[in-house]
N, C-alpha and C positions, 0 to 999 in steps of 0.2 A: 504494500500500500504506500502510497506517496507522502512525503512527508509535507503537513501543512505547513513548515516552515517557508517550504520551497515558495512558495506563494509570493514570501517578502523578501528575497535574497535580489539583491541589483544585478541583473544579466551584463554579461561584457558590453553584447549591445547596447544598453541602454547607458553603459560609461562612455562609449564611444559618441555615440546621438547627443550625451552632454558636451562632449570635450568639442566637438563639430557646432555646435548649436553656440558656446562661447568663443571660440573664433569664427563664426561668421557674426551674431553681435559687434563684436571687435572691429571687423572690416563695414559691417554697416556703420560703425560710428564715424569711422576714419572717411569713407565717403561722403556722410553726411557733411560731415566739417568741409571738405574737400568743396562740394557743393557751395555750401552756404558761404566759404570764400566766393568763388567763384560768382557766385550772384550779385554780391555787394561791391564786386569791382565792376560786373557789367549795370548794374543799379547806377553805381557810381558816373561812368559814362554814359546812360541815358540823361542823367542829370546836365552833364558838362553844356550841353547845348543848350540851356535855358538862359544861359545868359544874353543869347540874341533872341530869347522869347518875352522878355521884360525891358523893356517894350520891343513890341516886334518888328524885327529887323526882317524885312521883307527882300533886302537886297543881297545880302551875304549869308544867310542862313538857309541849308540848301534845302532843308524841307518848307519854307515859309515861303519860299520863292515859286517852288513849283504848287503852292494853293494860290500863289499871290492873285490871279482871278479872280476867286470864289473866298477867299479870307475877309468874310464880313457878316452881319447881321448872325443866323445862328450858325454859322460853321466858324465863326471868331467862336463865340460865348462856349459853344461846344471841345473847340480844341483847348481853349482854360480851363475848364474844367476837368478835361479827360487831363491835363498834363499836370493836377491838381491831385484829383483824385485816385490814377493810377498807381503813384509812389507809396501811398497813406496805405490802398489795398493790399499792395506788394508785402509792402511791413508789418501790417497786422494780421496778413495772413499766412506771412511766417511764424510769426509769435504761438497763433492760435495753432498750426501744424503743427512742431514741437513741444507744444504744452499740451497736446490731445493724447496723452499715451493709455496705452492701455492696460498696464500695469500699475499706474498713481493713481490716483483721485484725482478728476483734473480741477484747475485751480479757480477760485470763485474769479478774478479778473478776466478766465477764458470768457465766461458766458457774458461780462459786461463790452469785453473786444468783441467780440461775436455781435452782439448786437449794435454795434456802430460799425462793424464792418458790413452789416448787414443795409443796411443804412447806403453806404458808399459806395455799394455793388449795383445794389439796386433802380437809387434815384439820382446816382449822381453818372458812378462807371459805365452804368448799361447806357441810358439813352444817348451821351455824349458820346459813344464809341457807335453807337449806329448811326448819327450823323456826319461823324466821321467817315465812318465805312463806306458813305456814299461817294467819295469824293479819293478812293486810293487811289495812289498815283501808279501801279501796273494795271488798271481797266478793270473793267466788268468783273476779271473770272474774284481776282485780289477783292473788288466790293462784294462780291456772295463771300469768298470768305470770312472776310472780317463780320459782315453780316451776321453769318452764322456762328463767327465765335462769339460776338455779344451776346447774341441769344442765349447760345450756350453756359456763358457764364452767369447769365441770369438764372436762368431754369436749374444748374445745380447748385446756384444758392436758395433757392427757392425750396429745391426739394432737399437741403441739407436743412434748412430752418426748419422743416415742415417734421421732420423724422426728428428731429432734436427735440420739439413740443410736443409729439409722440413717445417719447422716451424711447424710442429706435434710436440707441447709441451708435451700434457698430454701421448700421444704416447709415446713420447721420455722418460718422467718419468718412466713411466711401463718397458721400456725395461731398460734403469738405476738401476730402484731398483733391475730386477732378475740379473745384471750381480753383483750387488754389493752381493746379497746374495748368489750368486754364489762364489763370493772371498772369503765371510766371511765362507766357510765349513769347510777350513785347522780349524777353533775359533771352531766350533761344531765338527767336529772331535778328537779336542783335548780335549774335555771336556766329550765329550760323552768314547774315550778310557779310559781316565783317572777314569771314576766310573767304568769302568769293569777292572781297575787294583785293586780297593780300595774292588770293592765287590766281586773279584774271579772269574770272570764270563770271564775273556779275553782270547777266543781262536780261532784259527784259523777261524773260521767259522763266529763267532763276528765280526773280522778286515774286514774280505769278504763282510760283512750283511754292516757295517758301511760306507762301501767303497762308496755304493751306498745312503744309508738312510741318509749321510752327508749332500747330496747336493741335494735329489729328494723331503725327508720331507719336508726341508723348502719353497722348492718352491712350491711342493704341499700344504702346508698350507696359502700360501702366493695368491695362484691363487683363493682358496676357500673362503679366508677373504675377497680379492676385489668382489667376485663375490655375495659373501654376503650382502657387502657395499654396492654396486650397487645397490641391490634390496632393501636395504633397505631407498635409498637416491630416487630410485623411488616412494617406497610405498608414502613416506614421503610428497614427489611433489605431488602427487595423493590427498593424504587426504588434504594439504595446498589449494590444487585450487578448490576442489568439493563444501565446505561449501561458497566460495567466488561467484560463480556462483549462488547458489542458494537463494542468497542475492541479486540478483541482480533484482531494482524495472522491475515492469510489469507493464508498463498503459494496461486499459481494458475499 
């Protein structure tokens, strides 16, 4: 007959699934960090240009020139605002990313950020970025994107509020992260133009490609990693409970 001890003895496996599970912890924090440089210097240089935006410098400033047409009544009022609004988003909706974990309590300041960032998505970021979006400077296909990523960032702040006053936590995290990777594309669109200035490649067709791969890539990678995760936090449950059953004594 089996001994009930067996039951509670730690499998090699299940030393190995820790020692694995605490170095890649490790490398996710190390990227994160890695990351979060990373943003705060492309932040940094979305900034730098604002100094021909107060007051606007219609002649030297290469993006003010090429609205210089249409830079008036609401696509003025709407580019201050979006160039207002978008930094505040950026920031607060890193703050609230890393303060959402799932192993703390998260902290009472989240839900007060949350709700002014909620605030800035919605009446400030969203509509100023769809009047924008009329008016991008690669054509048509560049305004359905941008179009559709306002949208986008509306609706999953929308349905992360909505799941958070539902008390659908982990819900409410899922739609939080795509609205924040949703913010963070102006950081991948600036980085990603920026190698096709340095390696020649920036053309018309480029700005058009990127308009869209800004904001669809990451979410696309973003949907496939949890989906992966999932499966593999299943397997994971699967193999932890099987050898614990088969432990378990028989009288005969």
């Amino acid at each position: 007959m089996a001994s009930e001890h067996s039951l509670f003895k730690a499998s090699p496996r299940g030393t190995v699934f820790n020692r694995d599970a605490s170095r890649l912890n490790r490398l996710v924090r190390v990227a994160t960090a890695m990351t979060l440089v990373l943003g705060v210097s492309v932040l940094v240089q979305l900034l730098l240009p604002y100094q021909d935006y107060f007051p606007a410098n219609l002649k030297d400033s290469v993006f003010l020139s090429a609205h210089r047409s249409h830079f008036h009544g609401w696509y003025s009022i709407a580019f201050y605002v979006h160039i207002v609004a978008g930094p505040i988003a950026l920031v607060q909706g890193a703050a609230l990313f890393f303060s959402g974990s799932k192993r703390k309590p998260t902290p009472r300041w989240h839900r007060v950020i949350g709700r002014v960032q909620a605030v800035v998505v919605l009446l400030f970021l969203f509509p100023s970025g769809l009047v924008m979006a009329q008016h991008a400077m690669a054509g048509p296909s560049a305004e359905v994107a941008f179009t559709l990523l306002s949208l986008a960032t509306a609706i999953t702040m929308a349905l992360a509020i909505r799941s958070a006053m539902s008390g659908r936590i982990r819900q409410h995290r899922l739609w939080a992260t795509r609205c924040f990777l949703l913010l963070c594309s102006p950081l991948m669109l600036r980085v990603v133009v920026g190698f096709t200035i340095l390696t020649g490649t920036e053309t018309d067709f480029a700005h058009r490609l990127l308009a869209w791969a800004s904001w669809l890539v990451p979410w696309f990678l973003f949907e496939v990693g949890r989906k992966c995760h999932d499966a593999a936090s299943m397997s994971r449950n699967t193999t932890r409970t099987t050898p614990a059953t088969a432990s378990i004594p028989i009288s005969v």
